[in-house]
C-alpha positions, 0 to 999 in steps of 0.5 A: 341055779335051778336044775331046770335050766342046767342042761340049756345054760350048758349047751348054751356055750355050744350055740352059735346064731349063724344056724338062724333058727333051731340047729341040732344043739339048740333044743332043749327042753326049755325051747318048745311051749306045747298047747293041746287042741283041746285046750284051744276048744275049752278056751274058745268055750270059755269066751263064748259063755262070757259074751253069753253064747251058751249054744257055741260053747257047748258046740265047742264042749262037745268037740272035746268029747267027741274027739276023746270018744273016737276010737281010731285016734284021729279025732278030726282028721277025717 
């Protein structure tokens, strides 16, 4: 058994489908898949070269950048 899974298939035991949805005992760190804005862009930048948009897909590019440039840390939040 991996060592992964360990601490999920002990709390497992614990669970109980009468919270349905996420109770205390329920997250584990198998539960939660994280996707970075940035990966969104870089991805969205990726489609538009392939159906030949190679302005949007810089537009997209130089999102990423200017987010990883601001130095308040709130990127678009503005």
């Amino acid at each position: 058994m991996p060592i992964k899974t360990a601490f999920y298939q002990a709390a497992e035991a614990t669970t109980t489908e009468a919270y349905e949805g996420w109770a205390a005992n329920q997250s584990t760190s198998n539960g939660y898949n994280a996707i970075r804005y940035a990966d969104i862009l870089l991805w969205a930048a990726e489609v538009e070269i392939e159906v030949g948009s190679c302005q949007k897909a810089e537009d997209y590019v130089n999102m990423v950048r200017n987010r990883a440039a601001d130095q308040t840390g709130l990127g678009s939040y503005l």
